[in-house]
DOMI-856698 format. One record per atom (N, C-alpha, C): residue number from 1; residue in three letters; x, y, z. Coordinates in Angstrom, 3 decimals, padded with zeros to 6 digits. Layout:
% DOMI-856698
<site k="NUM" r="Ala" east="X" north="Y" up="Z"/>
...
***
This chain:
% DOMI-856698
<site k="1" r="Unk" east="-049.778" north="-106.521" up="-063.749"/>
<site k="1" r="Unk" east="-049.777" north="-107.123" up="-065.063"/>
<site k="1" r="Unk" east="-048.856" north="-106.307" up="-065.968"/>
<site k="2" r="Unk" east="-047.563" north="-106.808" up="-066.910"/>
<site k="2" r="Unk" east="-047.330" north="-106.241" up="-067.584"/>
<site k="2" r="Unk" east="-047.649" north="-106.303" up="-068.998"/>
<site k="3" r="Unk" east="-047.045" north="-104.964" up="-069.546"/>
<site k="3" r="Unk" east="-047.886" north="-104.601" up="-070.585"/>
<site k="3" r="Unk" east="-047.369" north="-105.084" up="-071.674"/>
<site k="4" r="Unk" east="-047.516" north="-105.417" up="-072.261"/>
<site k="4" r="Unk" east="-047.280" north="-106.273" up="-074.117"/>
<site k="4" r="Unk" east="-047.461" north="-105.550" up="-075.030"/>
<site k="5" r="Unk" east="-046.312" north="-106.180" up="-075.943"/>
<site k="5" r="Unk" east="-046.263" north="-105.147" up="-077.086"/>
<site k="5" r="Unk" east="-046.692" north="-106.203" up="-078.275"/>
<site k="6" r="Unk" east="-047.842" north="-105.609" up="-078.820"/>
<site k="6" r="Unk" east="-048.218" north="-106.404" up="-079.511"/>
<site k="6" r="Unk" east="-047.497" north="-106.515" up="-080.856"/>
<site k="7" r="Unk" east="-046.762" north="-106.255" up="-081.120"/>
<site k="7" r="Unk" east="-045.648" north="-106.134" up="-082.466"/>
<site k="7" r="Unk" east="-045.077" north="-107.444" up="-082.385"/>
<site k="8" r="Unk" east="-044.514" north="-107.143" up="-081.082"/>
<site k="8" r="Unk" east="-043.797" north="-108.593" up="-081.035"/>
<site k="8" r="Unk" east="-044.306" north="-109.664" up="-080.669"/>
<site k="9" r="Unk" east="-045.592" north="-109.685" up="-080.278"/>
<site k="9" r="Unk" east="-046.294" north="-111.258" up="-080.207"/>
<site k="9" r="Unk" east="-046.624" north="-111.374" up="-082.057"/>
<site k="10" r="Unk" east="-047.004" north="-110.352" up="-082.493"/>
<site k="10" r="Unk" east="-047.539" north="-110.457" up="-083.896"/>
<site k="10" r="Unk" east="-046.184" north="-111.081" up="-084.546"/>
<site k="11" r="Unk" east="-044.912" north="-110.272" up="-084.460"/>
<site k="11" r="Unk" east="-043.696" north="-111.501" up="-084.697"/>
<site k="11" r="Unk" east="-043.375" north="-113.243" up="-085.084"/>
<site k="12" r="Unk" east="-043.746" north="-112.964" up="-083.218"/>
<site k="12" r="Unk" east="-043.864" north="-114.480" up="-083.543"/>
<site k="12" r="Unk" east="-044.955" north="-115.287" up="-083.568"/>
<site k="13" r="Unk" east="-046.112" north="-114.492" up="-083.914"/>
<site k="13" r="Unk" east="-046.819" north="-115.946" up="-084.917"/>
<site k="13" r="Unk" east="-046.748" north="-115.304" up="-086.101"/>
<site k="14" r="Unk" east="-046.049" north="-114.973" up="-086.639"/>
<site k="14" r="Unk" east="-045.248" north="-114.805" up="-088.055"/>
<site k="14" r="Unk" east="-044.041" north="-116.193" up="-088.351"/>
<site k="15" r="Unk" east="-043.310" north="-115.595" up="-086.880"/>
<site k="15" r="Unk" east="-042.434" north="-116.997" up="-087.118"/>
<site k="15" r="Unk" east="-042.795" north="-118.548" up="-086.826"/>
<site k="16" r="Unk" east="-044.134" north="-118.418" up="-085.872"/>
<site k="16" r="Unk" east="-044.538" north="-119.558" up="-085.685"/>
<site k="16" r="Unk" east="-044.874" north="-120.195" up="-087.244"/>
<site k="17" r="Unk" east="-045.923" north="-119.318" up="-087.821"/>
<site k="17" r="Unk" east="-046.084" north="-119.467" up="-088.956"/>
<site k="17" r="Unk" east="-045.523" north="-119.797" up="-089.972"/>
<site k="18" r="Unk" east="-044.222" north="-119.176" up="-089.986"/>
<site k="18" r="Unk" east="-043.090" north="-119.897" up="-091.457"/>
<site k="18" r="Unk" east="-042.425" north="-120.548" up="-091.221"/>
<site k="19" r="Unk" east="-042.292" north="-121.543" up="-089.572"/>
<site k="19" r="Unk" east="-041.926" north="-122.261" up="-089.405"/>
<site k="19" r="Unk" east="-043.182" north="-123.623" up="-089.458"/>
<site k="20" r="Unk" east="-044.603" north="-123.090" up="-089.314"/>
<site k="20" r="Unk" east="-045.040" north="-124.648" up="-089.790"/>
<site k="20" r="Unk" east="-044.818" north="-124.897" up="-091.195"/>
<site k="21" r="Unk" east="-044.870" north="-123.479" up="-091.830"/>
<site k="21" r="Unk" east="-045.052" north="-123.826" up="-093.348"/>
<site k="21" r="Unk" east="-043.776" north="-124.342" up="-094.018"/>
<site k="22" r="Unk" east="-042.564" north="-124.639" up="-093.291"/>
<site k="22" r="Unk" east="-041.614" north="-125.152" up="-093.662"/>
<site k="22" r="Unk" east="-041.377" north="-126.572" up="-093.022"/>
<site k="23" r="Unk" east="-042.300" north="-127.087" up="-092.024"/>
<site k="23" r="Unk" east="-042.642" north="-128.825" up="-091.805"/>
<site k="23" r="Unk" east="-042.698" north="-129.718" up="-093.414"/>
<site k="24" r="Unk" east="-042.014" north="-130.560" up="-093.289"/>
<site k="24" r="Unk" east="-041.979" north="-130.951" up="-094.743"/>
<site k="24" r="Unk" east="-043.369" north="-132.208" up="-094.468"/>
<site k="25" r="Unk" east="-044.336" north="-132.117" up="-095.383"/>
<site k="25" r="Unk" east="-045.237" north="-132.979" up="-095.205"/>
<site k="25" r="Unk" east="-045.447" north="-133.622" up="-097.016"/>
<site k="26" r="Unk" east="-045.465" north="-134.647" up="-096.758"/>
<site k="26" r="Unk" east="-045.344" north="-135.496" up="-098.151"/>
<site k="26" r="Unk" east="-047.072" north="-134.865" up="-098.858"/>
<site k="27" r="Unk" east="-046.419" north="-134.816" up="-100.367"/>
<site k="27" r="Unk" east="-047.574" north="-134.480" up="-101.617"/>
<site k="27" r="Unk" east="-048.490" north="-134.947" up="-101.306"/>
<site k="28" r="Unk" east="-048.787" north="-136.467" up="-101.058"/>
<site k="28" r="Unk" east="-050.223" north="-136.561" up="-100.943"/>
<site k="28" r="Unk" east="-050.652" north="-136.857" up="-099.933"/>
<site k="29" r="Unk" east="-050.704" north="-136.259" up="-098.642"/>
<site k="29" r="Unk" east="-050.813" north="-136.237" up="-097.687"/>
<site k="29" r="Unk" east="-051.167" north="-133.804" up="-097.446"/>
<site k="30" r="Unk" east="-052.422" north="-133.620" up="-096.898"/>
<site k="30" r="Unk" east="-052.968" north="-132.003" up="-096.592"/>
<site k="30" r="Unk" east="-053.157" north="-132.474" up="-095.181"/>
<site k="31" r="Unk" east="-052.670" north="-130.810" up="-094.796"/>
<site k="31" r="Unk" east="-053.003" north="-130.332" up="-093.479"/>
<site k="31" r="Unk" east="-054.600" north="-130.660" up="-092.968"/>
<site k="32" r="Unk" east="-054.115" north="-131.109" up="-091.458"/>
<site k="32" r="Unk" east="-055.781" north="-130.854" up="-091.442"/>
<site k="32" r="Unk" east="-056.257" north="-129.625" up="-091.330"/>
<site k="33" r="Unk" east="-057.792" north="-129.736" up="-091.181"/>
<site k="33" r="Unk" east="-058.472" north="-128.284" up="-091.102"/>
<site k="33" r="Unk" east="-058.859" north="-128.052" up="-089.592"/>
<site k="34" r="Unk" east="-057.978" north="-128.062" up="-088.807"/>
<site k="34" r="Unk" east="-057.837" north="-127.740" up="-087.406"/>
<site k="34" r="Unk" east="-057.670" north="-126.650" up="-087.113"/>
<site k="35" r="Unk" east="-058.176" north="-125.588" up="-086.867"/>
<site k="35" r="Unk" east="-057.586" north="-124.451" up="-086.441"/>
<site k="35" r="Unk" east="-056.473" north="-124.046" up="-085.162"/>
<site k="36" r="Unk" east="-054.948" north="-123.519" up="-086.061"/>
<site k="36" r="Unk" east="-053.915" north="-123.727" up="-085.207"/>
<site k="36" r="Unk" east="-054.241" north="-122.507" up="-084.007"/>
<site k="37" r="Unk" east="-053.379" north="-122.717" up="-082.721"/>
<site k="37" r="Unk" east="-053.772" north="-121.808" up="-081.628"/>
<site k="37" r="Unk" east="-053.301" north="-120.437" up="-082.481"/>
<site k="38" r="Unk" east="-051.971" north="-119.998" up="-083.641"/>
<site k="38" r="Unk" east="-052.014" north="-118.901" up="-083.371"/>
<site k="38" r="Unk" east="-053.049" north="-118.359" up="-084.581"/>
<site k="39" r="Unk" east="-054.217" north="-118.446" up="-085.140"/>
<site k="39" r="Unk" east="-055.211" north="-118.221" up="-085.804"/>
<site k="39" r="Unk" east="-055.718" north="-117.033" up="-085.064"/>
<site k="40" r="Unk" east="-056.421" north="-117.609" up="-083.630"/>
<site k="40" r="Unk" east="-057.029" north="-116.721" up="-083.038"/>
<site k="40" r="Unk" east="-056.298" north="-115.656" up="-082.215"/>
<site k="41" r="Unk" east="-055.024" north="-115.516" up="-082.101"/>
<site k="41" r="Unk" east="-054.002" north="-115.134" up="-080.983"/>
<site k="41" r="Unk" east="-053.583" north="-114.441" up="-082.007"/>
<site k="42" r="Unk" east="-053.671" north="-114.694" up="-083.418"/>
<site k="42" r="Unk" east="-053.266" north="-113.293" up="-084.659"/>
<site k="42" r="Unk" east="-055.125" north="-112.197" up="-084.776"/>
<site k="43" r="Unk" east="-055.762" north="-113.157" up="-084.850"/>
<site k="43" r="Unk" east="-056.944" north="-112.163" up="-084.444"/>
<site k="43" r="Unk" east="-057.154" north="-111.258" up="-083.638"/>
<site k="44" r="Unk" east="-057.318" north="-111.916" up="-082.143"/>
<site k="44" r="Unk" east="-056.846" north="-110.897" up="-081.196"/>
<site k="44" r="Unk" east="-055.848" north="-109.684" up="-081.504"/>
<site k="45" r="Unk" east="-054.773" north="-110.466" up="-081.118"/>
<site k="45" r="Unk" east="-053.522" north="-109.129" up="-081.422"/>
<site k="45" r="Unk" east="-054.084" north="-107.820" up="-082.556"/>
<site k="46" r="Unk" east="-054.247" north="-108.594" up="-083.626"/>
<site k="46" r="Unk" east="-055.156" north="-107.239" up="-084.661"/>
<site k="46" r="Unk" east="-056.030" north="-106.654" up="-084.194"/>
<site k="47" r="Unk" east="-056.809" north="-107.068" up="-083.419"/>
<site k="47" r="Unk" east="-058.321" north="-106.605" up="-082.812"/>
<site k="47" r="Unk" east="-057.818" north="-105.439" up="-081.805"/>
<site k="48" r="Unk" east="-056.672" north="-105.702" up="-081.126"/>
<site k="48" r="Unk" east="-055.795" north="-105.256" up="-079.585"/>
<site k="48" r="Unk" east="-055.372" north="-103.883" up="-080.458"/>
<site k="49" r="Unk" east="-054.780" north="-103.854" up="-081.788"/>
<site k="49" r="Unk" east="-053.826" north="-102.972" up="-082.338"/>
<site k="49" r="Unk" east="-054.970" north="-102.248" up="-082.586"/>
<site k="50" r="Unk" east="-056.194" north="-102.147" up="-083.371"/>
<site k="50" r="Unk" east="-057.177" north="-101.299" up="-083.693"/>
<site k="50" r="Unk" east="-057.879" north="-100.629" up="-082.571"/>
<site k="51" r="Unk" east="-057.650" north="-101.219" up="-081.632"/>
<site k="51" r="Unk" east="-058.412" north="-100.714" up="-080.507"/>
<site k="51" r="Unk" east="-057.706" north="-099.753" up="-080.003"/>
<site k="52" r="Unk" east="-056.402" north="-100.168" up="-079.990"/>
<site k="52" r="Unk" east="-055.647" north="-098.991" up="-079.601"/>
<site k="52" r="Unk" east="-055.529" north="-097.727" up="-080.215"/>
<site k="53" r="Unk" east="-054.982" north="-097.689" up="-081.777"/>
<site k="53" r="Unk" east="-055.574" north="-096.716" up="-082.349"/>
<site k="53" r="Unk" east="-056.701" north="-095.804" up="-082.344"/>
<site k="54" r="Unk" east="-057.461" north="-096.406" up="-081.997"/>
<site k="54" r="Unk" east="-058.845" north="-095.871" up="-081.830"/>
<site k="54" r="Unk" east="-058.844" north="-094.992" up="-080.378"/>
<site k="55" r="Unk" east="-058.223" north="-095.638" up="-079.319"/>
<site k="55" r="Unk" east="-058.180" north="-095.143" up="-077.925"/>
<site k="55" r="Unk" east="-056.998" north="-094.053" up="-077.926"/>
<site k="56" r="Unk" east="-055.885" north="-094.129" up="-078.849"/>
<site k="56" r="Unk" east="-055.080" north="-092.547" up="-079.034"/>
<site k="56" r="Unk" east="-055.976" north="-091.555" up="-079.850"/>
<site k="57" r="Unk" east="-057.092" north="-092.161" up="-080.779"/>
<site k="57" r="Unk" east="-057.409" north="-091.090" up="-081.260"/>
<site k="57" r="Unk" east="-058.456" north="-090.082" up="-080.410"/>
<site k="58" r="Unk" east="-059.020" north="-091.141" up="-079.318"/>
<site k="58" r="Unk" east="-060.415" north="-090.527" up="-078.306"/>
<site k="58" r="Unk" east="-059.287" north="-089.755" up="-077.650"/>
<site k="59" r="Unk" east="-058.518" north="-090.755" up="-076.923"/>
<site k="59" r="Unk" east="-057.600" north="-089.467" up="-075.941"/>
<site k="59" r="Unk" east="-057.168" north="-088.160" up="-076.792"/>
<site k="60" r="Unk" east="-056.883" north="-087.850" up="-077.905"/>
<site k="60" r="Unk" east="-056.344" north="-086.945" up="-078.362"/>
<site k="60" r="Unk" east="-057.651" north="-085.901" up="-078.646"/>
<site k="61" r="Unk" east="-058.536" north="-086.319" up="-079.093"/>
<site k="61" r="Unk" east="-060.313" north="-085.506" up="-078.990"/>
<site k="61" r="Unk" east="-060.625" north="-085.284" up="-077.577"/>
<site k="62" r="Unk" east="-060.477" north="-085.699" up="-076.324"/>
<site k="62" r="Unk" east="-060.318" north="-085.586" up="-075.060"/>
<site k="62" r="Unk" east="-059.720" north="-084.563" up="-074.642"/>
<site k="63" r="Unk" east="-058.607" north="-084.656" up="-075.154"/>
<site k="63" r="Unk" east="-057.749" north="-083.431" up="-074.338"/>
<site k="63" r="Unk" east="-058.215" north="-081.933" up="-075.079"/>
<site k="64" r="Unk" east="-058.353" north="-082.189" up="-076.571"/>
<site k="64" r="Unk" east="-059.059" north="-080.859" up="-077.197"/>
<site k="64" r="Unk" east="-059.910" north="-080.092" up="-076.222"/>
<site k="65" r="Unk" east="-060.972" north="-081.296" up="-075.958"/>
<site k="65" r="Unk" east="-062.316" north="-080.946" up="-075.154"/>
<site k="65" r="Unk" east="-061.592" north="-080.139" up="-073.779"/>
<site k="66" r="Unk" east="-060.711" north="-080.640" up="-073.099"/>
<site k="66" r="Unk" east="-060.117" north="-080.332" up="-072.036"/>
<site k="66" r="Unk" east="-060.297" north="-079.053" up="-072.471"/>
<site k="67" r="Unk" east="-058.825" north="-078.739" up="-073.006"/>
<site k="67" r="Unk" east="-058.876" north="-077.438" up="-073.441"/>
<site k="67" r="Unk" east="-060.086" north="-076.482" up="-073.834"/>
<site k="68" r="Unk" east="-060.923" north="-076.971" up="-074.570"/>
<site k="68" r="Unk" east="-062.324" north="-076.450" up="-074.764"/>
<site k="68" r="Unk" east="-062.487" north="-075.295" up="-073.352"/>
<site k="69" r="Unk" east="-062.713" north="-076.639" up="-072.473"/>
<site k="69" r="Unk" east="-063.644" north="-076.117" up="-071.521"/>
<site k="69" r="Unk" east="-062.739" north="-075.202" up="-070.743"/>
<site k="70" r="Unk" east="-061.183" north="-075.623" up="-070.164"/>
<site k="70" r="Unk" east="-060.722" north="-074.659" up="-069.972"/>
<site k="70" r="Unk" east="-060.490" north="-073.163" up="-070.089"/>
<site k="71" r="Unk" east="-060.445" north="-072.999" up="-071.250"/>
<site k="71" r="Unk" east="-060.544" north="-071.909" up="-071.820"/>
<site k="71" r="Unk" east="-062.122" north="-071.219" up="-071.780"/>
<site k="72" r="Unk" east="-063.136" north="-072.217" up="-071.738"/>
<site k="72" r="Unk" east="-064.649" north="-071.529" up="-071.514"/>
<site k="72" r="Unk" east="-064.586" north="-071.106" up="-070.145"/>
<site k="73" r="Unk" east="-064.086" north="-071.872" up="-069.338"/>
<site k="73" r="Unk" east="-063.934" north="-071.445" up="-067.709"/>
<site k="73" r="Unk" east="-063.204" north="-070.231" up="-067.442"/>
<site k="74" r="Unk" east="-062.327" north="-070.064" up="-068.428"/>
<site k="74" r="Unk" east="-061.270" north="-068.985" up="-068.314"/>
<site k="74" r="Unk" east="-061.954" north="-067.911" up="-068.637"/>
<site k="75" r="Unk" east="-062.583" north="-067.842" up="-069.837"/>
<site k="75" r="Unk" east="-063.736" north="-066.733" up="-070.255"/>
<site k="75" r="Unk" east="-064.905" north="-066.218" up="-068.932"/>
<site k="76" r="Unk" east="-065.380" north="-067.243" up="-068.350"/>
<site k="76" r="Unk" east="-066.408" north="-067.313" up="-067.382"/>
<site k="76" r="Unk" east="-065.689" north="-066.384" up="-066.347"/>
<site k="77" r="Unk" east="-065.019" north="-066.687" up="-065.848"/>
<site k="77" r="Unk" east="-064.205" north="-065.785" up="-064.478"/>
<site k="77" r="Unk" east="-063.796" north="-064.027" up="-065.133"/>
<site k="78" r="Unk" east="-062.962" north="-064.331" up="-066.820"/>
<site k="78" r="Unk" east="-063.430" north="-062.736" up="-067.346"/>
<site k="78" r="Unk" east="-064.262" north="-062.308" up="-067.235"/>
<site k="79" r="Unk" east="-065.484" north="-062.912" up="-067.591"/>
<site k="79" r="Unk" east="-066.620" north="-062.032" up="-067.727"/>
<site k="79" r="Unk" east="-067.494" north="-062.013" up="-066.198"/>
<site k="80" r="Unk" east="-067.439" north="-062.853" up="-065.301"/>
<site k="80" r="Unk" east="-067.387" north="-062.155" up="-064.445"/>
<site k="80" r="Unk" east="-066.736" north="-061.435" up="-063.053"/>
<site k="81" r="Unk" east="-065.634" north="-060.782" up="-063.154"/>
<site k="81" r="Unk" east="-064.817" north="-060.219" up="-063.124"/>
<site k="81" r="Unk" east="-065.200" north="-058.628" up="-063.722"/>
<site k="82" r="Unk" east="-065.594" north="-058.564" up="-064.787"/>
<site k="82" r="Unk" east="-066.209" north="-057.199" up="-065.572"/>
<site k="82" r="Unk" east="-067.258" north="-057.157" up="-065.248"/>
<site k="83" r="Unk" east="-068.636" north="-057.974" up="-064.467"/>
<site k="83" r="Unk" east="-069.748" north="-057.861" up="-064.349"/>
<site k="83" r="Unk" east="-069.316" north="-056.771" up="-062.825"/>
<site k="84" r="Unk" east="-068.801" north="-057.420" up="-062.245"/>
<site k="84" r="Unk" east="-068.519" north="-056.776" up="-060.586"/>
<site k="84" r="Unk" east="-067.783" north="-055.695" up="-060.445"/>
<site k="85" r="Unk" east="-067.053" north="-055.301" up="-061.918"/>
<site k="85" r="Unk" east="-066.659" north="-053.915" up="-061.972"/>
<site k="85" r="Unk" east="-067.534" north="-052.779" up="-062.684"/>
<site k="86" r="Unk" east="-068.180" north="-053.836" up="-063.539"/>
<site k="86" r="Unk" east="-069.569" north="-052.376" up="-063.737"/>
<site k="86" r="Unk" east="-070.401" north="-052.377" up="-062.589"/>
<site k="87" r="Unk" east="-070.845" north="-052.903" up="-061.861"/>
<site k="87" r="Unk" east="-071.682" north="-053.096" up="-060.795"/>
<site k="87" r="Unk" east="-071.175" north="-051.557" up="-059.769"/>
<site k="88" r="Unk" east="-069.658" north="-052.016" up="-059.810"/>
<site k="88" r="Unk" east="-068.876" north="-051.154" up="-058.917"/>
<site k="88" r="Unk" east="-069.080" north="-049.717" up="-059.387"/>
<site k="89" r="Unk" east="-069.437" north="-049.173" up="-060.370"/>
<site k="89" r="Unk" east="-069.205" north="-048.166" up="-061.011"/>
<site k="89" r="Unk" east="-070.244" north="-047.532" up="-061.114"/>
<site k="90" r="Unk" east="-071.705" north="-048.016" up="-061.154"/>
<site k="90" r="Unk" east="-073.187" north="-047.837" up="-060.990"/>
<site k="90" r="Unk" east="-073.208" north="-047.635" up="-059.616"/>
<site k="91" r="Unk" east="-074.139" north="-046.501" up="-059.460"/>
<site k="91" r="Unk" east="-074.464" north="-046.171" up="-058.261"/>
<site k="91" r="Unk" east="-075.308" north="-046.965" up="-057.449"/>
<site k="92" r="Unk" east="-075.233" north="-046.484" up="-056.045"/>
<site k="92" r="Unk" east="-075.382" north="-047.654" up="-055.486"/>
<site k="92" r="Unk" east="-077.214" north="-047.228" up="-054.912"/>
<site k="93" r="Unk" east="-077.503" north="-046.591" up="-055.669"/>
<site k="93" r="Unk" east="-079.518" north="-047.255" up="-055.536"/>
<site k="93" r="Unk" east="-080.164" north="-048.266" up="-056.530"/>
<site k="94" r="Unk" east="-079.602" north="-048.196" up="-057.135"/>
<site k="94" r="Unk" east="-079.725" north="-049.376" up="-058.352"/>
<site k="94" r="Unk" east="-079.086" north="-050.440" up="-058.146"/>
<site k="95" r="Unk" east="-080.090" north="-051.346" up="-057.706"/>
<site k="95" r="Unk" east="-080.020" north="-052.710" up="-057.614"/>
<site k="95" r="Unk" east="-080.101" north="-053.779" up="-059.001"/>
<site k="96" r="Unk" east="-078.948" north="-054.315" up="-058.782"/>
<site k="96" r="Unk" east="-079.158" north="-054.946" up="-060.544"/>
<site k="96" r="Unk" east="-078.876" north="-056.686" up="-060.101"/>
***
């Protein structure tokens, strides 16, 4: 599946759009109240764009966390690393 850019579908029901609104339809004669296809296909697309935003902002709190823990893991192997060198250094009848 490829991927869509929703800019440019949003485009053109922009242009779909100022092209109905330039159908010349006589004064006394109104649109009906039909809802045109791109109504919901401009909904969507908005709905698509917020979502996305939202999903760069988790990924970007994600990778923090990454790092988080990395760095806690990194600490973990320091510290023990120094546990097994005091160990080393205590004599060896003392069991700890």
């Amino acid at each position: 599946m490829t991927e869509r850019n929703w800019q440019e579908d949003m485009d053109k029901v922009n242009a779909f759009k100022l092209a109905r609104s330039c159908v010349n339809i006589p004064k006394y004669q109104t649109m009906p109240s039909i809802e045109t296809p791109y109504e919901p296909l401009e909904y969507w697309l908005q709905q698509y764009a917020a979502l996305e935003r939202e999903y760069e902002r988790f990924q970007k709190a994600a990778m923090g966390w990454n790092d988080d823990l990395t760095a806690a893991e990194s600490l973990i192997q320091q510290k023990d690393a120094e546990i097994e060198r005091l160990k080393a250094l205590l004599p060896n009848e003392v069991d700890v």
